[in-house]
N, C-alpha and C positions, 0 to 999 in steps of 0.2 A: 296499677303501675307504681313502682317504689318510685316517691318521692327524692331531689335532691335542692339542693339550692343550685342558683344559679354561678356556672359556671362554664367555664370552655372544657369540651369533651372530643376526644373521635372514635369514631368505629373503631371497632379492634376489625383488622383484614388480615389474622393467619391464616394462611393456607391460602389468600388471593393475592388480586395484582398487587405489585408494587408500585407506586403512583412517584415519575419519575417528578424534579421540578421543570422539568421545561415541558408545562401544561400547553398543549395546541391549541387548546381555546385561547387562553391569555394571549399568547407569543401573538394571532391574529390582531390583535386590537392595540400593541406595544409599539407600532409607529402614530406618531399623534394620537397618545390615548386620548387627551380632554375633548379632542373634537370628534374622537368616535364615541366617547360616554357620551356627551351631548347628542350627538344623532341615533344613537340608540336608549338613550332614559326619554326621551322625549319621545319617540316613535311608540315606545314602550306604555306611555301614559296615555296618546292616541287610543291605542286598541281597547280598552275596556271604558269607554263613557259610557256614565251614568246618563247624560239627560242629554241629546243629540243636539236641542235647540238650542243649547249654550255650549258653548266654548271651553275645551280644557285649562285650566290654570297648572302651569309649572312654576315654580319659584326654585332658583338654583342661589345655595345662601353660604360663605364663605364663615365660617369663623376659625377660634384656633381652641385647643385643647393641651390643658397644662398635664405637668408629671402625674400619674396617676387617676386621672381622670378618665383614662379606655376601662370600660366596665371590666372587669377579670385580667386584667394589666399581669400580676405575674403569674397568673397560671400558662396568662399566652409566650411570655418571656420564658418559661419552662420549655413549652412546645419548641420556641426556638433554638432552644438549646439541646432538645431531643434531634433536630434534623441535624446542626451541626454537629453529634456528636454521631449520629448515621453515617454520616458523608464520608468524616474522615475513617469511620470503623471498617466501610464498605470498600472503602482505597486499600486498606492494610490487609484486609481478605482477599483482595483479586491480583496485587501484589503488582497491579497494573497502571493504567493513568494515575497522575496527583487527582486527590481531590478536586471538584468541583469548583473550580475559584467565582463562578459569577453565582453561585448557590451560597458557597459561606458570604462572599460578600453582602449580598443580599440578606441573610440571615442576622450577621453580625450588625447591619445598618438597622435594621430591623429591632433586636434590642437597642440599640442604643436611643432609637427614638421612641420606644416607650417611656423613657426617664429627662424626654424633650418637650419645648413646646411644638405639638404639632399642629397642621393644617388638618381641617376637617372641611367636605362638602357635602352639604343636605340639598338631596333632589327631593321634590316633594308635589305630587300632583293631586287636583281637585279636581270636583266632576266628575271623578272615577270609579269603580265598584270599591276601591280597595283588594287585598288578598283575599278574595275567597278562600276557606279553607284552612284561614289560620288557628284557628281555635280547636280543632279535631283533628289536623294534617292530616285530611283524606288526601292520598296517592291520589294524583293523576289533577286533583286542582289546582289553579292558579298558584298558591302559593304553595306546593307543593312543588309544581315545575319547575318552580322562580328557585327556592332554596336549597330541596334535593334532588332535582331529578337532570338528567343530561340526552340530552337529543328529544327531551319531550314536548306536545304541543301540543295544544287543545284550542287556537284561535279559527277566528272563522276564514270566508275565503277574500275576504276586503281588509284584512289585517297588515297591518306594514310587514309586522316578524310573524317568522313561519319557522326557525328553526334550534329556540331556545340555545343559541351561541355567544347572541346580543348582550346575556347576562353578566359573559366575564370580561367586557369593557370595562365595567366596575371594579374589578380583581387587578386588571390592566394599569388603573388609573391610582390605585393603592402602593405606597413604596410597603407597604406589610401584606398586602395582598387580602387585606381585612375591610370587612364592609358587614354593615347592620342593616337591616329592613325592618320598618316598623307599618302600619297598617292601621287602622279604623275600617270595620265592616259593621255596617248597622248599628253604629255606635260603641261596638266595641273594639279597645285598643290592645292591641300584642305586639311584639316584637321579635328577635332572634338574630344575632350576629353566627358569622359563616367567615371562615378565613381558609386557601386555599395553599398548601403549602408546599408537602411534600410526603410521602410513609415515613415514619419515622418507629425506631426500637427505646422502651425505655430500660428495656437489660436484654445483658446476652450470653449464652452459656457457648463455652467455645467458637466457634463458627458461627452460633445459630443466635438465630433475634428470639429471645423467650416470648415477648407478646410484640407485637406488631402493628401498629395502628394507623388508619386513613390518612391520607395526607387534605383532607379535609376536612376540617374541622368544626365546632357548634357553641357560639354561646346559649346556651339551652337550660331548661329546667327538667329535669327525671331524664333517665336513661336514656326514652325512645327519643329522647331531644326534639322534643317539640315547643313551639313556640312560647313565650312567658310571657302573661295576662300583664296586664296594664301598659299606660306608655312609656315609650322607650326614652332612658335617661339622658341620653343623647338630643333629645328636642329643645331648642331652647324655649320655643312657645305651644301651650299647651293644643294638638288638634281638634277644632270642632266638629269638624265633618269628615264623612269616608274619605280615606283615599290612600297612599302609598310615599313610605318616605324610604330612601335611600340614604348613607352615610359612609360616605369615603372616607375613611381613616386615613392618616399621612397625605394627601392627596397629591400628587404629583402634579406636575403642569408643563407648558413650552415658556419658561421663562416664569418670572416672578407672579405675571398678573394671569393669574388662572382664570379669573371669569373673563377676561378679554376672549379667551378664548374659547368659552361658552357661549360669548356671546356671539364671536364668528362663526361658529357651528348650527347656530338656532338659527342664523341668517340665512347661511350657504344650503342649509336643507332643509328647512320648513317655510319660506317665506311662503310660498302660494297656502299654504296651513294657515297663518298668518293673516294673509289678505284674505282669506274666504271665509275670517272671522271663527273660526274652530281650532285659536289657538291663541293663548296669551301668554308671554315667559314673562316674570319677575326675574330678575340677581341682586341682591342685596349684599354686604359685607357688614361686619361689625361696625366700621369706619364710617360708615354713616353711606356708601353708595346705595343707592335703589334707582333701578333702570326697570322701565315697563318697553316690554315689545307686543306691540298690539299694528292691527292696521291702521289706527289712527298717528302711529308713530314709525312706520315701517319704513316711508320713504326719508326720512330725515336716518334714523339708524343707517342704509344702507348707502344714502351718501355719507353719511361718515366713515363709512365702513372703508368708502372708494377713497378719498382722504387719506386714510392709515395707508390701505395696501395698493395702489395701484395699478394693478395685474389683467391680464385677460380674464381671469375667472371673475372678480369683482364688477367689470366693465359689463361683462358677459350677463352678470347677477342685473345688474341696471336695466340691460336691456330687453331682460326677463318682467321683469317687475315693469319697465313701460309697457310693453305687449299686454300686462294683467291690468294697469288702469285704461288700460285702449279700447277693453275686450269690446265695448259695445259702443265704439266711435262709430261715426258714419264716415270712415275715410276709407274706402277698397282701393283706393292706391296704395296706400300704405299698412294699413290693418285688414287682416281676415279671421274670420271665424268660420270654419269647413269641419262638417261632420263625413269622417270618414266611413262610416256604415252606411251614410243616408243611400247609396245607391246598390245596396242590396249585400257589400260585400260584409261576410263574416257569418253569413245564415246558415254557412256548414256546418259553423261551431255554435250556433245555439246566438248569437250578439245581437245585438237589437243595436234600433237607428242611430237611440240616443246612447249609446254604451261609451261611448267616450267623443271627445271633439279636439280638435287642431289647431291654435292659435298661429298666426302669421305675424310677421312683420316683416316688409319690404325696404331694401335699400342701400345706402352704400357700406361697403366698409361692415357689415354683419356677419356674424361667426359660421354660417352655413350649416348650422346645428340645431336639433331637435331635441328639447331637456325633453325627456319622457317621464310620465308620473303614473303613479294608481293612487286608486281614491283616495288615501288619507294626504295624499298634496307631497309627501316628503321628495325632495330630489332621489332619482334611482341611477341615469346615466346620459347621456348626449349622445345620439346619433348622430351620423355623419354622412361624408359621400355621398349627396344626391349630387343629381345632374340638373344644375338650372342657369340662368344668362342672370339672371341677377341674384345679388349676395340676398340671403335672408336672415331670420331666426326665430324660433319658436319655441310651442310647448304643448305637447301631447298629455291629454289627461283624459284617463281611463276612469272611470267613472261608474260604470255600468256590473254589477254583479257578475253576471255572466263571464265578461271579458277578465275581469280582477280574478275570476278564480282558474283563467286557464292560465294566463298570463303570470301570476302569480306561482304558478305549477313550477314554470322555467327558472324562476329568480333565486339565483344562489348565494348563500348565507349571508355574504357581504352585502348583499340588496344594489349593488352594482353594476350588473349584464343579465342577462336572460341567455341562458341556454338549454336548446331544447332538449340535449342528449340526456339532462338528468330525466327526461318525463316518457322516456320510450323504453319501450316494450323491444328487446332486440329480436324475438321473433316475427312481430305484425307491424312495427312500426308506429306503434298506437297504444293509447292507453285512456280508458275509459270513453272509447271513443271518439277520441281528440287526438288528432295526426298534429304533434306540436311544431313539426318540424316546418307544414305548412301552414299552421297559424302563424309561426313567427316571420316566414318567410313572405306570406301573405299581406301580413300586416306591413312590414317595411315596402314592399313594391306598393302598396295602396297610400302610405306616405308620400315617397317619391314622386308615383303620378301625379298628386296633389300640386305638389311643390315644383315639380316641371312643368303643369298646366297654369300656374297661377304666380310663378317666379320669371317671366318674359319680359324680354326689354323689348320687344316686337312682333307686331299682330302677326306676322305667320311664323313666328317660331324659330327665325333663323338668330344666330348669336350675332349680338354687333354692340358685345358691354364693353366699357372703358376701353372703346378705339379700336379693338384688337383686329375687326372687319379692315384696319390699315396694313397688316401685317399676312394677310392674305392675296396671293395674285390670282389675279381675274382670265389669264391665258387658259384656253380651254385645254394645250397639252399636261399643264402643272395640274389643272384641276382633276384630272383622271390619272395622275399621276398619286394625287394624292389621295382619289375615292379608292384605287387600291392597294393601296398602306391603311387603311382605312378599316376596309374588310380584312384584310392578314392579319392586324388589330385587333379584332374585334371579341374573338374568343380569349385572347390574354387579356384582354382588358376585364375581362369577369373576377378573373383571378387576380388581379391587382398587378404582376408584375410575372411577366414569360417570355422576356424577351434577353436575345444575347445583349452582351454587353458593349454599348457599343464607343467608338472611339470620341474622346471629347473634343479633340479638334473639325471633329468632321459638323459641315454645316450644309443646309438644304439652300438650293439656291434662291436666291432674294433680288430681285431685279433691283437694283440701286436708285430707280427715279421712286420706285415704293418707299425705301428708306431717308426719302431728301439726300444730306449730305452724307452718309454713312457711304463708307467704299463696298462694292462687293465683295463676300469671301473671296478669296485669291488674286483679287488686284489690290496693288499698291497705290495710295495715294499721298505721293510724300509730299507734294505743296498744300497738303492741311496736319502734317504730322511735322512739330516740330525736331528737330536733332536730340539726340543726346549724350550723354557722356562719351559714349564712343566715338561718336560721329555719327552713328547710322538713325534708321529712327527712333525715335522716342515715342513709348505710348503708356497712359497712366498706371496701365498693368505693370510695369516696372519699378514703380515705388516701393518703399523700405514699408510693412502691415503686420498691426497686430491684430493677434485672433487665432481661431475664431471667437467669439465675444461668449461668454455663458450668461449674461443679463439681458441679451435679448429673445425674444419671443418669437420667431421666424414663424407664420405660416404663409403654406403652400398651397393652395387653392383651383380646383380646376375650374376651366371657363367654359372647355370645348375641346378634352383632352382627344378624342378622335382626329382633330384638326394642330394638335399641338399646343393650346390656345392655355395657359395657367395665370397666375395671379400671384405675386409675394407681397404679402402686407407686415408689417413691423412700426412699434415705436422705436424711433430711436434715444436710446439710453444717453446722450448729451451729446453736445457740440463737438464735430469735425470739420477740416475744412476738404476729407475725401472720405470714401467711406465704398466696400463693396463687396458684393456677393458669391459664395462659391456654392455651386450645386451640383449636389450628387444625389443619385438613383440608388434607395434601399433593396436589398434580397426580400422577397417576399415572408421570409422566417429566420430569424436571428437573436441568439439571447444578448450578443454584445453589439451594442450601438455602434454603429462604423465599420462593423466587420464585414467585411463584402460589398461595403458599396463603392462606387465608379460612379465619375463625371458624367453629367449629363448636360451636353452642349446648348449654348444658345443661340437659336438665330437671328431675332430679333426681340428689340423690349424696349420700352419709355417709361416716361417719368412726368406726369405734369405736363402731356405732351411733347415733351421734349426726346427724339431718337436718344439711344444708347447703343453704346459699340460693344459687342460681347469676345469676348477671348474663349473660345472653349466654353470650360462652364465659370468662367467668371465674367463678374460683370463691375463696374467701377458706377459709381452712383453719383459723384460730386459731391460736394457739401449737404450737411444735413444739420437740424438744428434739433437741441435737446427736447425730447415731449413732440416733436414731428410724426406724424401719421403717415410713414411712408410707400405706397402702394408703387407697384411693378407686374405691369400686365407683358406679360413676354411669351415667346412661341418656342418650342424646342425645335431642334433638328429633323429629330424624329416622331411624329406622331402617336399615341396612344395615351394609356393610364398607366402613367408610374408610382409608385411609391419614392416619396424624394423628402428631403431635409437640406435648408438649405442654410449654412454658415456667413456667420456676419465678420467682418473685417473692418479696420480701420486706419488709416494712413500715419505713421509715426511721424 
């Protein structure tokens, strides 16, 4: 191999693709890059431990990097000057669109901050193999997949990643799109910087690019550009043991405090990794910060956490994390631990007893969500929509070999949903045996059951949470009135939403001694309805509101959607002295929010016990106090499962 010193090089690609800059790997990871680096360098350090009875160490380390200091600084400054000078050449040949403006931008920023001080971040994990393969760059190993290879994968089937895309969060998270890898494997160190750009021409003879080269690039030693022996200049302290470092050049961030935001991503996806002790994050800065996230520290970061951000996902994060110090309470009122195999189901697929288990938690005011995991702990997604009388929340953790590799079949790139169409066979339905469409479908009904047998406010199973048994009449004509709407119901309700649309005025009838003082639909009671301006009556639906609010959090909740029977819980966002609700009924498919939906009427609904008068589909609430936990158990007009979103309001 002809020898070269170390430099930035690319393929020459005449005669192939030309590699546009709007890379589809990147562009995926460009909404909150630092919290998708964070959940991907960290998943990433997961998958290859060295010694399984100890715990991965990551250390995420802030410093900054003066003029000069990027190893091969102008040759990469050349490079950039090759694509902008592509961009505009390739404008003047097609005689068509302007140039590229978010490419030269990008480009132009790009030099200017090699002759800046920039931000640099070192990921760096222990306990790990290290890159296999750095030293030979055998095709198809670890570090081969990591630095040149695309769509490749060689992990096993209990791996978090499964689709080598996770790489170019890193490229994401770069304003130069430059990132070094350096490594320790049995003691020995290498390295190799990789910056991803654009094809770029460095001459051209009429029309034509004389040589043409990858928009990929290499800090490399010899041609084949393969990795360069010793460690990387880029470390500020020297490594003793294997393992994997990363270096974001320029590193971008949400706001000035970049590791804030490392640190909200190590929290939101890996706590249960965390708590189960098979995982530790250091963040360091030059400034003198050092944060350790270990279980000993877990629940004090994650009240902090609740502190900064206040939100449902953090509140939600809390309420995860009690479930995990609960697991082995002796409270079955309120904690459960349920193994969903234990009664035989999953034997189709090969799953055994213990292949995964079910955390519970019972009670009020609970998100009715299922965080689901596989074995390495990382957050994947929350399920939803079971049917149960009382609120829960929990945490599904897949555990078990078996299940982690059919499961893991479904899970598409983002590690966000499961779906089973990528794992089928469109001729059999199946594929190696494994019908995915009912293991997935499987699995979620043996949830459900779960959480319908064990989420009861009452020994025989009928609904009677937060009162709503008052909002129901006991006449036997209403009640087979409404067992069939019930059944008409009953197949749209699979589908979420199949019914016409229907008028918001229209209300089901409500015997008025049910509702105390509440008038019946269609009678008048004007010795409890003061006058108003006109003369005629006055009701609080007539007040001057703004809204709908975008700082609050509306959910919508079923209780006993067969029965009409829902729930809207909300913090309120600060003090009013009126405050009230508008609801409406989504289309089952819609790419814009609001498009198509229609009022969905209310029949009756409280507060604290206290009746509310509904107009259609609004509802007026009274006063409400800042940080108030405001819960609204109400009944529609018409009975079923709807898809709904319901609008907050406030009295000027």
């Amino acid at each position: 191999m002809e020898q070269h010193a170390a430099d930035w090089r690319s393929p020459k690609s005449d005669g192939g693709v030309f590699e546009g800059f709007n890379d589809a790997g990147i562009e995926t990871f460009t909404e909150h890059p630092v919290e998708k680096e964070g959940r991907e360098a960290v998943q990433n350090a997961l998958d290859p431990v060295k010694n399984p009875a100890e715990p991965v160490r990551v250390e995420i380390h802030l410093s900054e990097l003066g003029p000069g200091e990027i190893p091969g600084a102008k040759t990469l400054g050349h490079m950039f000057d090759a694509c902008i000078s592509t961009i505009h050449k390739m404008a003047d040949l097609n005689h068509g669109p302007s140039a590229d403006k978010r490419a030269l931008d990008f480009f132009n920023k790009a030099k200017l901050d090699l002759h800046s001080r920039t931000r640099l971040i070192r990921i760096s994990d222990y306990n790990t193999t290290g890159l296999v393969g750095a030293t030979d760059g055998l095709i198809g190993s670890p570090w081969y997949n990591l630095v040149k290879g695309r769509g490749l994968n060689n992990k096993g089937a209990s791996a978090g990643g499964s689709f080598g895309i996770g790489k170019m969060a890193s490229f994401a998270c770069s304003r130069s799109r430059t990132v070094f890898y350096g490594t320790r494997v049995d003691g020995r160190d290498s390295y190799i910087g990789v910056t991803r750009l654009q094809s770029y021409a460095t001459s051209w003879k009429d029309s034509r690019a004389e040589e043409l080269f990858s928009g990929t690039g290499y800090y490399a030693q010899g041609t084949d550009m393969h990795a360069i022996p010793g460690p990387c200049p880029l470390r500020d302290t020297p490594r003793t043991e294997d393992g994997t470092d990363v270096y974001i050049l320029d590193a971008m961030g949400q706001g000035d405090d970049i590791l804030e935001d490392f640190r909200r991503a190590v929290l939101m996806n890996f706590f249960i990794t965390i708590y189960e002790k098979n995982l530790i994050v250091r963040l360091s800065d030059e400034a003198g910060l050092n944060v350790t996230i270990s279980k000993a520290t877990l629940g004090r970061e994650i009240s902090r956490l609740r502190e900064r951000e206040d939100t449902d996902e953090t509140r939600d994060l809390a309420e995860y994390y009690d479930i995990l110090r609960h697991e082995d309470a002796d409270d079955p009122d309120t904690y459960l631990e349920l193994w969903p195999n234990s009664d035989g189901f999953g034997k189709e697929f090969g799953f055994h007893a213990d292949d995964c288990r079910l955390l519970l938690k019972k009670g009020d005011g609970l998100n009715r969500q299922i965080l689901v995991t596989r074995r390495t702990g990382m957050r994947l997604f929350e399920w939803n929509r079971f049917s149960a009388s009382q609120s829960f929340t929990g945490i599904l953790r897949i555990t078990g070999d078996a299940m982690n590799a059919v499961y893991r079949e479904m899970e598409v790139p983002s590690h966000d949903k499961w779906n089973p169409d990528r794992c089928e066979d469109p001729r059999r339905k199946v594929r190696g045996g494994i019908n995915y469409h009912a293991a997935y479908r499987n699995l979620r009904a043996q949830i459900g059951k779960l959480i319908e047998e064990n989420c009861r406010t009452s020994d025989d199973g009928s609904v009677s949470a937060y009162g709503m048994e008052d909002f129901f009449l006991a006449d036997e004509t209403t009640v087979k009135e409404k067992e069939t709407k019930a059944k008409a119901a009953a197949a749209p309700a699979k589908r979420k939403i199949r019914t016409k649309k229907q008028n918001p005025t229209t209300h089901r009838h409500v015997d008025p001694d049910t509702l105390g003082e509440q008038a019946a639909p269609g009678r008048k009671n004007d010795a409890q309805q003061p006058k108003g301006r006109s003369g005629g009556p006055h009701h609080p639906h007539d007040k001057e509101w703004s809204g709908p609010k975008q700082d609050v959090s509306m959910r919508v909740l079923p209780v006993d959607p067969m029965r009409g029977a829902y729930q809207i819980r909300f913090r309120a966002p600060r003090d009013r002295a009126d405050a009230k609700i508008v609801l409406y009924g989504s289309p089952e498919r819609t790419s814009n929010k609001g498009k198509g939906s229609y009022g969905l009427a209310f029949s009756a609904a409280q507060r604290d016990g206290r009746l509310l008068a509904p107009a259609g589909n609004e509802l007026v609430l009274g006063p409400v106090e800042k940080g108030e936990i405001v819960t609204i158990p109400f009944t529609l007009a018409l009975p079923g499962l709807f898809m709904m979103e319901a609008n907050y309001y406030e009295a000027k």
